[in-house]
N, C-alpha and C positions, 0 to 999 in steps of 0.2 A: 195598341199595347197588349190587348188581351192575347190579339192573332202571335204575337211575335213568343207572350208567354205558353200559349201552348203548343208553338212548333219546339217548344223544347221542353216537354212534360209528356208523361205517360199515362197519368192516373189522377184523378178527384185526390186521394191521399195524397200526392205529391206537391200539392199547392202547399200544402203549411209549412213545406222547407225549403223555399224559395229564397233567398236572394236578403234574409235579415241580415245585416252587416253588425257586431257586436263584442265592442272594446276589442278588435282584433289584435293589437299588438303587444300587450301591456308585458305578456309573461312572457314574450322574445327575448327582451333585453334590448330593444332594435338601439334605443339612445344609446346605449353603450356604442352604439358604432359609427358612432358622428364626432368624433374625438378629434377630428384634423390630425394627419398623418403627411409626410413630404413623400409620398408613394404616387404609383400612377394612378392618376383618374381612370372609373370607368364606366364612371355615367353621372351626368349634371343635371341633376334635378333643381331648375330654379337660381335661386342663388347656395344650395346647396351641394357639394363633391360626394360621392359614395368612390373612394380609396378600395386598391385591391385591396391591402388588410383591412379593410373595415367590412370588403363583402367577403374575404376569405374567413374573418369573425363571426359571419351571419350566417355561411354556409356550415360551418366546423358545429356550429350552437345547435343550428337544423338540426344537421346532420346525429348529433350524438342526440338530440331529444328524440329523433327517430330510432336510435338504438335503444335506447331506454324502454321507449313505447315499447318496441318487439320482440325486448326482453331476449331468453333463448332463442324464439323463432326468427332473428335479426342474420340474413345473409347480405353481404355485401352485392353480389350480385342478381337484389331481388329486384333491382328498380334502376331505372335509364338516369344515370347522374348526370349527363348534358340537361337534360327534362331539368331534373331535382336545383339543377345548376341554374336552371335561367327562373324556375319560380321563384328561389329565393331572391334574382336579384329584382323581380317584378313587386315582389313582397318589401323589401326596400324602399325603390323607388316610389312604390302607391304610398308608401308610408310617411316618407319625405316630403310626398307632394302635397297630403293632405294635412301634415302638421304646418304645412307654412301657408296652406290655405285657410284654417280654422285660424290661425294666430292671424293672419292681416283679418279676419272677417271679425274678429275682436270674441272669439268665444272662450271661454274660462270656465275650470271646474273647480271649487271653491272644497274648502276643508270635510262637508258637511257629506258632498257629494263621493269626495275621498275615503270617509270613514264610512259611510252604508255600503261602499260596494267592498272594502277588504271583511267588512264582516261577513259579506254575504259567500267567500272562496271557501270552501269547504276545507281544502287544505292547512286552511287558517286557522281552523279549528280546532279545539278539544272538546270532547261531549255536545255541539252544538255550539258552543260558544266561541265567539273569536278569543284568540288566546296569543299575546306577543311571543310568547315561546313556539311556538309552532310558524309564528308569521315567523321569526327571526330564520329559524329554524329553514322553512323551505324558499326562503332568499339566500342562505348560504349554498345550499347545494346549488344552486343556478349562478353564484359568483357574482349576488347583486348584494347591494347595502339598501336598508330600507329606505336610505335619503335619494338615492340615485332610482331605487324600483318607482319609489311615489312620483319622482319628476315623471316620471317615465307613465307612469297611470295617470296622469293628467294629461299630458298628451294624449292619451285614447279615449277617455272622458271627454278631453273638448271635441275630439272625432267624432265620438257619439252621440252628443248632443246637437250636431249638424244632420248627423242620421237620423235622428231621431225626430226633427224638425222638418225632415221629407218625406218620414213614415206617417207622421201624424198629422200630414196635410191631405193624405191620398184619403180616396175612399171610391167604393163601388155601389150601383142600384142592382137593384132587386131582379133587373134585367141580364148584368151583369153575370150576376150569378147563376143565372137560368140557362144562358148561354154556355159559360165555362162546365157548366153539368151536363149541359148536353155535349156537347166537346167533348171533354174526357168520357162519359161515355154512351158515346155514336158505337153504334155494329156495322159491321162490314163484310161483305160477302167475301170471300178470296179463295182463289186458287191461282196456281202460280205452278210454272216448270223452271227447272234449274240444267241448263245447258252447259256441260262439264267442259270447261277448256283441254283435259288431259286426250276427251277421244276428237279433237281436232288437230293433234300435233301429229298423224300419221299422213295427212292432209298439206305438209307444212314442208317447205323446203331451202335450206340456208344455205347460199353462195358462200366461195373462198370474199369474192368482195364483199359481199354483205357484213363479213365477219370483221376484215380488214379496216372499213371503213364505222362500222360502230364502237370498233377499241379505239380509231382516233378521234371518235367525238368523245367518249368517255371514256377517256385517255386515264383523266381524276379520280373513275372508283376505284383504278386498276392499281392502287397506289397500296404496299405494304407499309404499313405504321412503322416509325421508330421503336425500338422495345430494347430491353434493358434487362442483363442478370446480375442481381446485386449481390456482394458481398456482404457480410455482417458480422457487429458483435451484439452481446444483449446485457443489460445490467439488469439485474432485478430483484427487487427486495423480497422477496418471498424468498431468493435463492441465498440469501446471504444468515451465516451460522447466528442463531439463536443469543443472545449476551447471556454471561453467567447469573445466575441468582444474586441480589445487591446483597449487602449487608444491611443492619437495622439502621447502622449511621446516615447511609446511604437516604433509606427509604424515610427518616425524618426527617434530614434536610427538603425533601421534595415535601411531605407531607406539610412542614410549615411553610412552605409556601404556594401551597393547591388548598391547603385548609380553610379559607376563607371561600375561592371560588367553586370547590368540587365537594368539601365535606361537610358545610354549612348550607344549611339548610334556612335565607332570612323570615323573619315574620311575614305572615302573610293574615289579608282580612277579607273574610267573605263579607260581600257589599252586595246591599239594592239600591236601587236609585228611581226618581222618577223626573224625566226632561223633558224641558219644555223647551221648544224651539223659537227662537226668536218669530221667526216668521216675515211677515211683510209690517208687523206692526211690534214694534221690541215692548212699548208700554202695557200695551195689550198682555203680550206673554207674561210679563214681570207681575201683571195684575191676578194672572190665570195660578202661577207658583205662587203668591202669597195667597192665595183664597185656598191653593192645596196642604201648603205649612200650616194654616189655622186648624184644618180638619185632620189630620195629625197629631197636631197640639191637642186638640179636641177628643182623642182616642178613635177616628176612625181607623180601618184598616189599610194599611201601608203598600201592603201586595194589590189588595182590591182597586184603590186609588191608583196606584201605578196601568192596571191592567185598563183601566179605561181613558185614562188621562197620557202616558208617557208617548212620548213622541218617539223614542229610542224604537223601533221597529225589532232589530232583534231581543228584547230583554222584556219588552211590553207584557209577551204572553206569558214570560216567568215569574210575572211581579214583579217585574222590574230588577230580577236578579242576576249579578255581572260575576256571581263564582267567584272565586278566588281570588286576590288581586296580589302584588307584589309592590316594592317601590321600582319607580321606572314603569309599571306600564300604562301609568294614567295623566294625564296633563297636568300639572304643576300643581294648578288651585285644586283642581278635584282630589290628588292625591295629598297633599297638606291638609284639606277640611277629612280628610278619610283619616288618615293617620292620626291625626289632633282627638277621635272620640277615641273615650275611653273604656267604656263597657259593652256591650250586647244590646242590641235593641236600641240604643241611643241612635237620633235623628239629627242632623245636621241643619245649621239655617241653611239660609237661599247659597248657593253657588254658581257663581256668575262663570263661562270659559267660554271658549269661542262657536260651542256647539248650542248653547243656548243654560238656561236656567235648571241648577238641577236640588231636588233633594235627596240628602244621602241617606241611607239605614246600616251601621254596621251591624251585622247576624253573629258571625263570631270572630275568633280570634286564635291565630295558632303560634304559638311562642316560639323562636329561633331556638335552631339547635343545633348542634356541633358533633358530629360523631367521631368518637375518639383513636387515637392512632391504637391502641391495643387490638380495635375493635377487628375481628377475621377477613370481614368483608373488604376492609380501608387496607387492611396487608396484602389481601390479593389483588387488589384497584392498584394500590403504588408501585408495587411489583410488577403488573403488566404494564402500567403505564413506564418504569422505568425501561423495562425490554425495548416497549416500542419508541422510546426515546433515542436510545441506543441503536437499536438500529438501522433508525430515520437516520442518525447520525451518522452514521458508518455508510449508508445509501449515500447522502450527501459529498461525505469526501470522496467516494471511488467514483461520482459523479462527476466530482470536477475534476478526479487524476483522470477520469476516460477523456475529460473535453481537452486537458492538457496535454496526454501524448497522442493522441488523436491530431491534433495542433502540430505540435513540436515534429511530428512524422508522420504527414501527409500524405507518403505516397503507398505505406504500408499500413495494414493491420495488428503487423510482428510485435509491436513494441506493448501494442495494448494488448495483446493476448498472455504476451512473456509478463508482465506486472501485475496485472489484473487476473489472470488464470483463467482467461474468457475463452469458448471455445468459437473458431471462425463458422457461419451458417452461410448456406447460402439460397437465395430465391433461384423459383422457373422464371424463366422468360414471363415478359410483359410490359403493355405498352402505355402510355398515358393514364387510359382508362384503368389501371387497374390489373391485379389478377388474384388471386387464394394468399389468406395468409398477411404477413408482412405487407405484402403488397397492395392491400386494400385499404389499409391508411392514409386518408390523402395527405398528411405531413409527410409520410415516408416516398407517394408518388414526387410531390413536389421537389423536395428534393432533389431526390432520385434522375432528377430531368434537368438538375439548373446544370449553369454553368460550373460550378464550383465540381460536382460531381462529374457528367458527362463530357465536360468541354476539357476541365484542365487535370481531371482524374485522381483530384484530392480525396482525401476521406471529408465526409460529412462533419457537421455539428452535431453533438447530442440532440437526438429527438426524440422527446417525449410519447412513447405511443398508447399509453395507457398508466392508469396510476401504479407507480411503483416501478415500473417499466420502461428502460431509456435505451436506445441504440444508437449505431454508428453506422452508415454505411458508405459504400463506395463500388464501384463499378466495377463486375467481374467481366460482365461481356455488355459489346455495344453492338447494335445492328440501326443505321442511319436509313430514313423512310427511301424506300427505293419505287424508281417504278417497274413492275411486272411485266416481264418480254410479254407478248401474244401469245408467243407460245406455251408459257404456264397457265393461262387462261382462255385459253382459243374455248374448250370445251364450255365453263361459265359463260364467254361471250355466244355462242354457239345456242345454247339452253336457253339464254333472255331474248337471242332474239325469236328461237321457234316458241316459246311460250308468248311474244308479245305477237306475234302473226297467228295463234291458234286463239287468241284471243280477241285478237279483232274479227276472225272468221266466227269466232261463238257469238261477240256480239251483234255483229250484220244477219247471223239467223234471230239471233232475239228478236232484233229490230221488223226483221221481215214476218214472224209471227205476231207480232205486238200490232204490228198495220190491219194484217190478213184477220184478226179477231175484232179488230174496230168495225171492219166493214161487214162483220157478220159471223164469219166461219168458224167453226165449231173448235174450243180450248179443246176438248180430249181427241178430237179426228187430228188438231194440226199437232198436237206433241204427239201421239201414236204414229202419224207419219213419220216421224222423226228418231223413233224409238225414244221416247223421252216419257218419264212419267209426269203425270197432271196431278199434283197434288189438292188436297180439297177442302181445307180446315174445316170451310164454312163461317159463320159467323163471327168476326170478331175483334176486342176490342183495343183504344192504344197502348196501355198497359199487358198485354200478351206478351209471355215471356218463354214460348215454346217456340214463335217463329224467329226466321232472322230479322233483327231490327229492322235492316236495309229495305227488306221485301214491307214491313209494317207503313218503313216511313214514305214508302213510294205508293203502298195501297193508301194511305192519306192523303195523300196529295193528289188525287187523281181525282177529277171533277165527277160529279155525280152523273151514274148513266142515263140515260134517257129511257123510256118505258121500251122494254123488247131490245135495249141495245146493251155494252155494255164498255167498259174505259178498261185499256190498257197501257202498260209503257215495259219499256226494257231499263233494264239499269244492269249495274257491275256492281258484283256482294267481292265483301272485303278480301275472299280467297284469293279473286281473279275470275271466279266463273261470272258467267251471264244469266240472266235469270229474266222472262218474263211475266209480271204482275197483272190479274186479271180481276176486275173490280163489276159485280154482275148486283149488286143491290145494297142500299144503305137504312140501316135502322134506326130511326132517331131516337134520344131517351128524354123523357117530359122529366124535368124536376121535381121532385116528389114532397118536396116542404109544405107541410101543411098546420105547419105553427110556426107562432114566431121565436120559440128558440132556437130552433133546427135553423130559420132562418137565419138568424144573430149571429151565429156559430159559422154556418156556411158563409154569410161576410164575412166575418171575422178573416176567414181563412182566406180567402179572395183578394182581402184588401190587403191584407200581411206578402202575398205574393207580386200583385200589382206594385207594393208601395217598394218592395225591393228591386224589383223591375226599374223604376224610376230614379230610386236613388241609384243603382247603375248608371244608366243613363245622365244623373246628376252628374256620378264622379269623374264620367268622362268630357264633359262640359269644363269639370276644373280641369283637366288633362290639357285643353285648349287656352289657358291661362296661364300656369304655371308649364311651361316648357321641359321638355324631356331630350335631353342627348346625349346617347352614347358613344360613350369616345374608346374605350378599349374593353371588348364584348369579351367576357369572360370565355376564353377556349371552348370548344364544343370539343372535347373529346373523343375519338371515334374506340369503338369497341374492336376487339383485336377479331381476328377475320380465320378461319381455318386456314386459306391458302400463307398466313402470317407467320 
């Protein structure tokens, strides 16, 4: 286990971000995409279907939370979406597999488990404190209801707590740890020459057959993508004329009816509380709240008592104080015994609810208010609000007169341009993948490519490509994937093979130096022969981040020299070039803890990377129990090509 974790670490610091697996899915939305659809299957996880639209749901979600992330710096063309394309649907499927392993293994995360971790999301928050306006708040922009998010965080919670049942079984000795410090950091002598493939290709000679006969084995790369120049319209609410200023009748028909939700202001009561959690023994607790209600009643301090007693983890350290409260965001009893006091400082009896025993303190109280239609602020709120009504509205209907003559006249643009006063746009060339612009929208690729558009040459359906933003499109040009004579790529063919023959010539000198220095012969005489330089670092460790990996991970892997000798090997660095690795002395490092925190700390960090290790290895164990099959593998897109 140790060996396996550190062929794939650099550094003593790198152990502590191993391999913790934690609540991974919750803020996906991934339940959302188990909705049964009559779509094609395109992978059976179990007895459960993952539907294109359920992973084209999953990819779309990704994908725009990675927009979000990158903010301005967000290029379409920053990242390989075949990649991006099969993680998510690996993120899926582990997802699937493990919810229906945790549910037969009977694990459950219960109300209590639910409520410590949404207080603990920072987003949840205001001022530190969880806050239902914020929770509601950052559900809505993700397009979740908190009934459908919570199912949804239970499921990762139960995940978790099978994680968390293979972290907290693992552990390492003192041995353990002496070893992984020595490991990460061992020194190592190196030098190493780098054998340039480019001055072996004068060396190199390519046949008319050699050329002929490797375009028909790789007939397949010579292959030009499908690609596609779209026509277009655009509808967009930014572009459409401004509504007139309302009149006052206007703006108080709307005002009496937002005046309850938007210019009222309900009571609200700032609240302490102090809970007691049931536990494993409910008489016990109930006994622990009446001996805290008497001291209370007695005039001890309410904050003081909370701060040592309340079981509430987030509220504990404030005196038990929960800010502000409104109606709606407390559970039933709590907010009926809340709402029912009626002064400052008044204490509540015992309050029973499903989180355990509480006692209440209301602090103060803020009387409902209503701000009135005269009021400057309410004229300018009703007034934008009515513009933007209006002209969602007016967005609306030319929305659905674009899908109607769109519809109605299919085989042109003319109709919606002559009613709508749209002006026709059009894309570059591009192929599946992608290209600038329009084109980078994978609704607008998808499209772009069905039958509807390329096959029978109809105009599209409204597609949404951004908020406020709706298009049409339709095929200006088609080019159907073709395969490339030889003769447009005789040269490409010609290039791979003299660079794959120059590089089997650099590696067979690798190979013949890597031998000739095992049995003795001097690194700087055999590269100097060769005009090749002998590079010399010297000492050094697996986290070095000045050489190439490649050469690091082949100087570690190479057995300790012998006194007077010294280990070599050839290998091939990511360029293409050949490089051989020379390993002439290794320096061990002693563990240096010499108390037992340093110790503590150092397991700590050891067993946190070992116990992720495992649970890996757990989760691929359930991989062998709950069965995986893909039935229609999401396209791999190829990227358009110069010769394209």
């Amino acid at each position: 286990m140790l060996q396996d974790i550190r062929d794939k670490l650099t550094g003593w610091l790198v152990w502590v971000v191993v391999g913790l697996i934690c609540v991974p899915f919750a803020l996906w939305g991934v339940d959302s995409f188990f909705t049964g659809n009559n779509d094609p299957v395109v992978v059976k996880v179990g007895n459960q279907e993952i539907t294109e639209s359920q992973f084209r749901n999953g990819y779309d979600q990704r994908y725009q939370q990675f927009q979000a992330m990158m903010g301005e710096n967000f290029r379409a063309d920053m990242f390989d979406q075949s990649k991006f394309r099969q993680a998510v649907l690996d993120d899926m499927t582990q997802e699937a597999m493990m919810r229906q392993y945790v549910r037969k293994a009977g694990y459950r995360a219960g109300d209590a488990s639910l409520l410590n971790y949404l207080s603990s999301v920072p987003s949840f928050q205001i001022n530190g404190k969880f806050s239902t306006d914020a929770y509601r708040a950052a559900l809505s922009r993700q397009g979740l209801t908190p009934q459908k998010f919570e199912a949804q965080l239970r499921d990762s919670l139960e995940i978790d707590q099978i994680r968390q049942a293979v972290l907290d079984t693992s552990f390492v000795t003192e041995a353990d740890v002496a070893e992984a410090y020595r490991s990460a950091n061992e020194q190592r002598s190196l030098s190493y020459a780098v054998l340039d493939t480019a001055k072996y290709l004068s060396q190199v000679t390519v046949t008319d057959d050699q050329i002929k006969s490797r375009y028909e084995t790789d007939k397949a790369k010579y292959m030009a993508p499908e690609r596609i120049k779209l026509a277009y319209v655009e509808l967009s609410l930014e572009a459409l004329a401004k509504a007139e200023a309302p009149t006052a009748d206007v703006l108080k028909v709307i005002y009496n009816a937002e005046k309850d939700s938007r210019f009222s202001t309900p009571e609200e009561r700032k609240a302490s509380h102090i809970l007691v959690a049931f536990g494993a023994d409910k008489a016990a607790s109930k006994k622990k709240i009446e001996e805290l209600a008497a001291k209370v009643k007695g005039g001890a301090n309410f904050a003081d008592l909370a701060k040592q007693n309340s079981d509430d983890s987030g509220s504990k350290e404030q005196g038990g104080d929960l800010g502000w409260v409104k109606r709606g965001q407390m559970v039933d009893k709590f907010e009926k015994e809340l709402f029912a006091l009626s002064k400052p400082n008044e204490v509540s009896g015992i309050v029973e609810t499903q989180y355990g025993w509480h006692l209440i303190r209301l602090e103060q109280i803020k009387a409902p208010h209503t701000r009135a239609f005269e009021d400057a602020g309410v004229q300018s709120e009703l007034a934008d609000l009515y513009r933007q009504r209006e002209v969602q509205k007016r967005f609306q209907e030319q929305t659905e007169k674009l899908e109607q003559l769109a519809f109605e006249n299919p085989a042109s643009l003319d109709a919606v341009t002559k009613e709508l006063k749209l002006e026709v746009q059009t894309t570059e060339w591009f192929t599946r993948a992608g290209g600038p612009g329009l084109a980078a929208n994978d609704a607008v690729k998808q499209a772009a490519f069905s039958k509807e558009v390329v096959g029978d040459g109809d105009n599209s359906k409204p597609i949404t490509t951004a908020p406020g933003k709706v298009v049409v499109i339709r095929k200006a040009e088609y080019e159907a994937p073709r395969q490339k004579p030889l003769a447009e790529v005789i040269e490409t063919v010609r290039s791979a093979l003299s660079n794959d023959a120059a590089r089997a010539k650099a590696q067979t000198e690798a190979s013949q130096m890597a031998a000739a220095a095992r049995v003795g012969q001097s690194a700087a005489e055999l590269a100097s022969a060769r005009g090749l330089t002998l590079s010399v670092p010297g000492l050094v460790r697996r986290d070095n981040t000045t050489e190439d990996r490649a050469v690091l991970q082949a100087l570690f892997r190479l057995p300790r020299p012998k006194q007077g000798a010294v280990s070599a090997a050839d290998i091939k660095l990511s360029n293409g070039n050949a490089a051989v690795v020379i390993l002439t002395a290794v320096q061990d490092a002693v563990w240096p803890a010499t108390d037992a925190v340093a110790l503590g700390n150092a397991q700590k960090q050891l067993r946190d990377a070992v116990a992720g290790a495992e649970f890996g290895s757990y989760r691929k164990s359930i991989e062998k129990q709950i069965k995986v099959k893909v039935i229609n593998p999401p396209v791999a897109e190829a990227a358009p090509t110069p010769e394209s």
